[in-house]
N, C-alpha and C positions, 0 to 999 in steps of 0.2 A: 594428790590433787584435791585441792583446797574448796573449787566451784566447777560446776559443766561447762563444757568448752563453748557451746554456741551461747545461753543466755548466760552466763556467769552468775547463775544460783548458786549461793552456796552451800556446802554439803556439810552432813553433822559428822564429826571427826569420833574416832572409836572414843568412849568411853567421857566424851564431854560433857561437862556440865551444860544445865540451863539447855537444855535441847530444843526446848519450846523458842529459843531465841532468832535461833541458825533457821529454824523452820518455818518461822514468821517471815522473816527476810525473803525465804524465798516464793512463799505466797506470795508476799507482797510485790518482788517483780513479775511474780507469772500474772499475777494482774495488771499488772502495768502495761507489759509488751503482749500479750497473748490477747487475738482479736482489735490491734493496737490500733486506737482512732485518737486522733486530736484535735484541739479547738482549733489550730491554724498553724502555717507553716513560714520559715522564716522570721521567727519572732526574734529581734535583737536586745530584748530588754524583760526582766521578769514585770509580769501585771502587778499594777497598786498594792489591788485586792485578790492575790490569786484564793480558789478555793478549792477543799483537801482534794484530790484526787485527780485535779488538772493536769490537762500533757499538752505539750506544746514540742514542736521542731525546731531546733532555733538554727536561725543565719548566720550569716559572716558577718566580722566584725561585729559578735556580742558584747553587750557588758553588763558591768552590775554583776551579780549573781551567777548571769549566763555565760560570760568570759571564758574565753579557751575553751570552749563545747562544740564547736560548732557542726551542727551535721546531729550532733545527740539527741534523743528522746530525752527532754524533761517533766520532772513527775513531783509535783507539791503534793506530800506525804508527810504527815504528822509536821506539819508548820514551820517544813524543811524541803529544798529543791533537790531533789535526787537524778544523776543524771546517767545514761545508761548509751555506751559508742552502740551505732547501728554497726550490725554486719551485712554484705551483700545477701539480696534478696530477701531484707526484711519489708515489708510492709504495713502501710499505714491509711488512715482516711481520715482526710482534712475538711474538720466539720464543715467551718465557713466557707470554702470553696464545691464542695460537692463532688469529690475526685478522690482517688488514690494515688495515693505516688509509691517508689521501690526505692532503696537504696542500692544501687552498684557499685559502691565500693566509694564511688568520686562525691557523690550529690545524690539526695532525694529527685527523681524523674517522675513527670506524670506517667501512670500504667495505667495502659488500655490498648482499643483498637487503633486509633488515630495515634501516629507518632509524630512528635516533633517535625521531623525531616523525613522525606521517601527521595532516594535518589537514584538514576539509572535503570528506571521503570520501563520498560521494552512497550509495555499497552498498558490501557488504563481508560473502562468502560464504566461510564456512569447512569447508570438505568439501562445499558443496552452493552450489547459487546463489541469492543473494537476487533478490527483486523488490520492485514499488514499493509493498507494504504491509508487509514480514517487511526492510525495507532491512539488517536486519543478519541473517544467519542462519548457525547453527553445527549441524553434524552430526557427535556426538562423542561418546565416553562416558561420560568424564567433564571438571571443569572446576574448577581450582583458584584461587581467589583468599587471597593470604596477605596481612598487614598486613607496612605497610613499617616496620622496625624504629628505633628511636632511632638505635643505631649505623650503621645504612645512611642515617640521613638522615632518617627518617620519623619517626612519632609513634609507633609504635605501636598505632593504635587502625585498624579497617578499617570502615565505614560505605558500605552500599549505598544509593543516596540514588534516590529514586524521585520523580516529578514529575509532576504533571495541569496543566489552564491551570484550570476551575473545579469546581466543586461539583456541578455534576449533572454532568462526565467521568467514567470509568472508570480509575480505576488498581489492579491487578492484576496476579495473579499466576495464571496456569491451567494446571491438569493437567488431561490430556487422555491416552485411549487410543484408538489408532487415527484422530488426529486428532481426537477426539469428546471435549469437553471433559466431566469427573466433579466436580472440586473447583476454587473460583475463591476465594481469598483477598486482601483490601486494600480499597482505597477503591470500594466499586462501584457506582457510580449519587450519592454523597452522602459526606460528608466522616467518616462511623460506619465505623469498620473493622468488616470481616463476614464469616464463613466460609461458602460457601455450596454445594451439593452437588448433583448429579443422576445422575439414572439412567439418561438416553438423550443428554444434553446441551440439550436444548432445555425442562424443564422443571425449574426449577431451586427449589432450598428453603433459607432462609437456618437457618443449624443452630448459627451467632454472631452476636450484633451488640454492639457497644460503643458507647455511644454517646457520642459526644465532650464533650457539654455535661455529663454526669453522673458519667460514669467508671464507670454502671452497665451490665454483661453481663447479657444476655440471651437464652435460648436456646429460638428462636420455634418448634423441631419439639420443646422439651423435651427434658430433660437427664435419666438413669437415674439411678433412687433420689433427683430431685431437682424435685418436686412445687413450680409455682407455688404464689404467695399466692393464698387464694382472697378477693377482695372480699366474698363473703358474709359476714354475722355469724350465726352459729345454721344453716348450710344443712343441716342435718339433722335440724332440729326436734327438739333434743334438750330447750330448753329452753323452759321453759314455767311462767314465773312468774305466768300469768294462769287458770292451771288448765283451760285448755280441752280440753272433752272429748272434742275434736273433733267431724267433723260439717260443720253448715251454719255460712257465716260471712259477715257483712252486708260490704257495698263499703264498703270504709272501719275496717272493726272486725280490731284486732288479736287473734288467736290463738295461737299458739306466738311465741315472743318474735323482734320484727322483721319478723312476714310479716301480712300484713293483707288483707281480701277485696277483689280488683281491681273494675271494673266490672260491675256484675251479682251480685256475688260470687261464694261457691263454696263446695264441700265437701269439704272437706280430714279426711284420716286420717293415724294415722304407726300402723303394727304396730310391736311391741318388736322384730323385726330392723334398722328402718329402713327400713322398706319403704315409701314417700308413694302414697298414691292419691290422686288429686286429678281434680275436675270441675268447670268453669268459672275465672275468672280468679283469680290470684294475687300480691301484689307485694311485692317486696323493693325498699325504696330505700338507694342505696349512697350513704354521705358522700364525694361527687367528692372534694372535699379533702385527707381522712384517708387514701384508697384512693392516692390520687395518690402521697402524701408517703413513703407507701413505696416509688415508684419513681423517687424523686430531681423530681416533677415538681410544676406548681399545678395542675390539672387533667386531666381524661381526654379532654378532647375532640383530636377528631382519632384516638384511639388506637383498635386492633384490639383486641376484646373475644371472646371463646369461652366461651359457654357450654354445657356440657357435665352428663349424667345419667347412671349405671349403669340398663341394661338395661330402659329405655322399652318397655311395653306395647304403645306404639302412639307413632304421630307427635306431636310435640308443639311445639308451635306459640308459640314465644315473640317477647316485645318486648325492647328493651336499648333505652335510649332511645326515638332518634325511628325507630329502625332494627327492623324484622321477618324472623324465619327460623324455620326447622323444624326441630329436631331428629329425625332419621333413629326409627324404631322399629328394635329389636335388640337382641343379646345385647352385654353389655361396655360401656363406654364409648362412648357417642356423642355427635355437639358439631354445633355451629353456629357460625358465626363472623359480627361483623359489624364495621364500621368507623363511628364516629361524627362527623357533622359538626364542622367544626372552631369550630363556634360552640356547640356543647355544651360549655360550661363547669361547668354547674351541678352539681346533686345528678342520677343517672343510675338509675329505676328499671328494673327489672328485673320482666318480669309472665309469668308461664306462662298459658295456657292452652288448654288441651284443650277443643274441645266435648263427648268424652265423658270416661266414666272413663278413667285413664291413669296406671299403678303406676310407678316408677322409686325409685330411691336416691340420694342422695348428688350432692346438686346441688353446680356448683362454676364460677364464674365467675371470670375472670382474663383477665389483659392477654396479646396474644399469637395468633394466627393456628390453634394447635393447639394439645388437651386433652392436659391430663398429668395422671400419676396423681391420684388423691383421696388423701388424709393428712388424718385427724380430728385438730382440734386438742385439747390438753387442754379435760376439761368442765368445771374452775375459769375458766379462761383464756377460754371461751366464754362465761360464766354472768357473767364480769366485765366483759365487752365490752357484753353485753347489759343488763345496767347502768347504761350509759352512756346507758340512751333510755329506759330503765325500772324501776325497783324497789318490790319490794313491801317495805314495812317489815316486820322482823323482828320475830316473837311466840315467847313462850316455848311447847311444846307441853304441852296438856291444855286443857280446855275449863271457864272461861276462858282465854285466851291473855295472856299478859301484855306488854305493848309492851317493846321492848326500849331505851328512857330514859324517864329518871326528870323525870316532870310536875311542876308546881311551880302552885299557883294564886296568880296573879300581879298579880289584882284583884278585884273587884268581881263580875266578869262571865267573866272571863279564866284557863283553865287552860294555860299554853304544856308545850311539851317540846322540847328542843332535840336535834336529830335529823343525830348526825354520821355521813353514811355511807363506807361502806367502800369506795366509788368514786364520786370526783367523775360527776356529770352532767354529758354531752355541754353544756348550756346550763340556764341557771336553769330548774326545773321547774314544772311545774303539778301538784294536787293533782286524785288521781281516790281515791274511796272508794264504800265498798259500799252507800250512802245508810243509813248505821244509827240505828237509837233511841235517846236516851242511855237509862239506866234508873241509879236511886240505888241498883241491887243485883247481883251477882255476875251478870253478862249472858249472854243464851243466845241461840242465832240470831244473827242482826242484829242483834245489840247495843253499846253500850258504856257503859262507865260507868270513874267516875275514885275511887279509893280513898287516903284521903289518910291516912300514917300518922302525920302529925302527929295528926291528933283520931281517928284509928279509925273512922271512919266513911268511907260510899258519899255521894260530891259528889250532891244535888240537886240538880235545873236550873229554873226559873222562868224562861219564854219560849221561844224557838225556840231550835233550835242550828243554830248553821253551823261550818263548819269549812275555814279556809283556812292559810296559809304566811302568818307576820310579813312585813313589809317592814325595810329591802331583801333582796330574795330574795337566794339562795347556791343554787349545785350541788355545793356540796361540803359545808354543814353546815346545811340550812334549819331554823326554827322553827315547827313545829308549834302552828298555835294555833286553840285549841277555845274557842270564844263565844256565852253563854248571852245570848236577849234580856232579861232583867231581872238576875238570879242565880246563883250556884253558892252553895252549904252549904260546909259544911267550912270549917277553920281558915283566916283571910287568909293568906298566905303559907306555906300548908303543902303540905310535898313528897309525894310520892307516885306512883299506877304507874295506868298507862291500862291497862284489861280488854278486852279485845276476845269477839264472842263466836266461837263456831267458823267461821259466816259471815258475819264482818263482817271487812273488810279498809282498810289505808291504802295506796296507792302513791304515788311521785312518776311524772313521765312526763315523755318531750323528745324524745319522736319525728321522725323528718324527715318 
C-alpha cells in the first residue's frame, strides 16, 4: 500500500531514498484537507491571480485547469493546482458564504440545523408546542411571506392556496381575542364566501355573503346608507288610481293600488303623513319571478324574507307565504323574519293583520334575515310599476272629460279607439269600467257619449252597449271597442273623441 486509504497520503516505502520528499507531500495535504475551509464553492474556472495556499470547491462543468474535477478540493501549491476527490463526510467552510457544507458521496450539501427539505412532519411548534388539533402552531409577532422572484428562480406571483374536502366543510380564516373568536372569513358551512362576526364568539351574524352561482353580494345584517330592494310595489299607499277613499274594503276588492282586502276584509286609512291604520286582513301579492330577477335568481323559495313597519301601534301579526310571525309593537323600525319552504315557487302574498286597530309607516319587505333602512322610491317610478297591474285611461280635465285617443266609428255598430299606453301591462289586460250610459249629449255623471267631428254631431246608440278590448289582445296597445246592439249615428267612418262624464271611468287591469 503505496498511500492511506481515507486521505491518500503517501507513505515512505522501506528503504527509499529522498524520504524528506514522500513526507513533505503528505504534510502538504494534511494541510490542505485537515480543518478544510475554502474561499468559495462552485468555482468553474481557476482565479487570474490565485495565491499559494488557496482552495477552492469547484463545479460542474469546470474548465481550464479545473476540468474533469468536479466536486474536488483544489489547492494552489508551489505555483501549481493540486487536486484531492472528496470522500463522504468530508467537510468544509465556505469563506465567502458563512456556512459549511458535507460531501455525501453525490455533491457538497449545506450542514447544519436547518435542511434543505423537512417532509412528513406529524407537528411542528414555533415558539409554542403544537398538538393533535393546532399540528402546526406558531407564537410570533409577526410573519413574512415574499414571492419568489423571476431572477431567483420563481414567478413572481405568491398565491396562498387554501383547501376543504366538501361543501358543507369549513374553510376559514378566524380572528379571535382572548381566544374567543369576533370575525371568521372564507368558505363556512357552504361553498358562498361570507364575512361573518360576533360579539361573544358563540353567536354569530353573517355581515357578507357572495354567492358563487350569481356573483351577487349580499349584506344580511345590512349595509349603512345602503337600503335593500323593497319587494313591495306602492308599500306606502301613495298610489291610488282607483280613488279610494279609504275605509272599509271587501276580501278581494283593490284599494290603493296593489293592496286588496284579505279574508274577512278590512279597514284601511293612509293620513297625508303616511301614517296606515289598518283593521283586519290585508294583502299584497309579489310577482315571485320579477322580485327574484333582481337577485340574480328564478324564484323566492327557500329564501329568508323580513318584513319590517316604522313604529307599530301595537303587535302585528302577519303572513309571508305559507309562513306566520309578529311584528314586535314599538318605536322605530321593527321586522319579523321568516324562511319559505323550498317548494314555494310561485307568486308569495304577503297579508297583515291585526285584529284591532293598528297605525304603522312604511311597510318594507326584502330578502335577508334583518330590516334595513326604508328609502321611498321615486312617485313616477312607483305610479309606473303600478301600471303594470293596473291603469286608468287617461281623461282631459273639466267635466266632460275627454278620453285621451282619438275614436274612429269603424262600422255599423262599432266605435274603436286605439289605446297606446305609456307602460306595457304585466299580461294582456281585462277591461273594468264604471258601468256608464251612453247618452247622444255632452255626459254628466256616469256617462259617456262619442262626438264625431267628422259630422258634428253626439253618436246615438240604437240597442244595448257593451264595451270590451278587440281581439287579439295587447298589454302594450289594446283596442278599445264600444258596441251598440243595432246602431251608432254619426258619419260611417268618422273620427272623433270619447266624453266621459266626471264619474264615469275606463281602466285596464292584470292583477296577480
Amino acid at each position: 500500500m503505496s498511500s492511506t486509504p481515507h486521505l491518500a497520503l503517501p507513505l515512505i516505502a522501506a528503504a527509499q531514498a529522498q524520504k524528506h520528499v514522500t513526507h513533505n507531500e503528505a504534510l502538504a495535504a494534511l494541510d490542505a484537507l485537515v480543518q478544510l475551509a475554502v474561499k468559495e464553492r462552485n468555482r468553474t474556472a481557476p482565479t487570474a491571480t490565485p495565491e499559494e495556499g488557496d482552495r477552492y470547491l469547484i463545479g460542474a462543468n469546470a474548465t481550464g485547469a479545473f476540468a474533469g474535477h468536479e466536486d474536488h478540493v483544489a489547492l494552489f501549491d508551489l505555483g501549481l493546482w493540486r487536486f484531492f476527490p472528496p470522500q463522504p463526510g468530508w467537510r468544509a467552510y465556505v469563506e465567502n458564504e458563512d456556512l459549511v457544507v458535507v460531501f455525501n458521496r453525490n455533491e457538497w450539501r449545506i450542514f447544519g440545523s436547518i435542511p434543505d427539505e423537512i417532509h412528513n412532519l406529524q407537528r411542528l411548534g414555533l415558539g409554542t408546542s403544537a398538538d393533535g388539533l393546532n399540528r402546526l402552531s406558531a407564537k410570533l409577532n409577526a410573519a413574512l411571506f415574499a414571492a419568489l422572484a423571476t431572477d431567483e428562480g420563481g414567478t413572481g406571483d405568491l398565491r396562498f392556496v387554501l383547501n376543504k374536502s366538501t361543501e358543507a366543510n369549513v374553510l376559514s380564516q378566524l380572528c379571535q381575542r382572548g381566544f374567543s373568536g369576533r370575525a371568521e372569513t372564507g368558505l363556512i358551512g357552504s361553498d358562498d364566501f361570507s364575512i361573518r362576526v360576533s360579539l361573544d364568539g358563540r353567536l354569530w351574524r353573517d355581515a357578507l355573503v357572495i354567492d358563487r352561482r350569481t356573483d351577487i353580494a349580499s349584506f344580511p345584517c345590512g349595509l349603512s346608507d345602503a337600503p335593500r330592494a323593497n319587494l313591495l310595489i306602492n308599500a306606502a299607499l301613495v298610489v291610488n288610481q282607483r280613488r279610494f277613499a279609504g275605509g272599509a274594503l271587501g276580501e278581494g276588492v283593490f284599494g290603493f293600488d296593489r293592496w286588496k282586502g284579505g279574508p274577512g276584509g278590512c279597514s284601511v286609512m293612509r293620513a297625508t303623513d303616511g301614517t296606515i291604520t289598518l283593521a283586519g286582513a290585508i294583502e299584497h301579492v309579489i310577482d315571485a319571478a320579477q322580485a327574484a330577477a333582481e337577485f340574480g335568481a328564478a324564484n323566492l323559495a327557500g329564501a329568508t324574507l323580513t318584513v319590517s313597519v316604522e313604529n307599530p301601534s301595537a303587535p302585528l301579526p302577519v303572513v309571508i307565504g305559507s309562513k306566520t310571525a309578529t311584528i314586535p309593537a314599538g318605536s322605530g323600525r321593527q321586522a319579523a323574519s321568516v324562511t319559505l319552504d323550498g317548494g314555494e315557487s310561485g307568486n308569495i302574498t304577503l297579508r297583515l293583520q291585526p285584529s284591532a286597530a293598528c297605525s304603522f309607516k312604511h311597510v318594507k319587505l326584502e330578502v335577508g334575515a334583518q330590516a334595513t333602512p326604508w328609502r321611498a322610491p321615486p312617485l313616477d317610478i312607483e305610479e309606473y310599476r303600478c301600471r303594470r297591474t293596473y291603469q286608468r285611461l287617461a281623461t282631459t280635465g273639466g267635466a266632460p272629460g275627454i278620453l285621451g285617443y282619438v275614436a274612429q266609428r269603424v262600422g255599423m255598430n262599432i266605435i274603436d279607439a286605439v289605446c297606446t299606453l305609456p307602460v306595457p301591462m304585466r299580461a294582456d289586460p281585462t277591461l273594468v269600467t264604471s258601468g256608464f250610459a251612453w247618452v247622444n249629449a255632452p255626459p254628466v255623471g256616469n256617462q259617456a257619449g262619442f262626438f264625431s267631428n267628422s259630422s258634428a254631431v253626439w253618436a246615438a246608440l240604437t240597442g244595448a252597449l257593451t264595451v270590451t278590448t278587440a281581439t287579439p289582445p295587447s298589454a302594450s296597445c289594446p283596442v278599445l271597442r264600444f258596441r251598440a246592439g243595432s246602431t251608432f249615428t254619426a258619419a260611417a267612418g268618422g273620427v272623433g273623441n270619447l266624453h266621459l262624464g266626471p264619474d264615469a271611468f275606463i281602466a285596464l287591469e292584470a292583477e296577480l
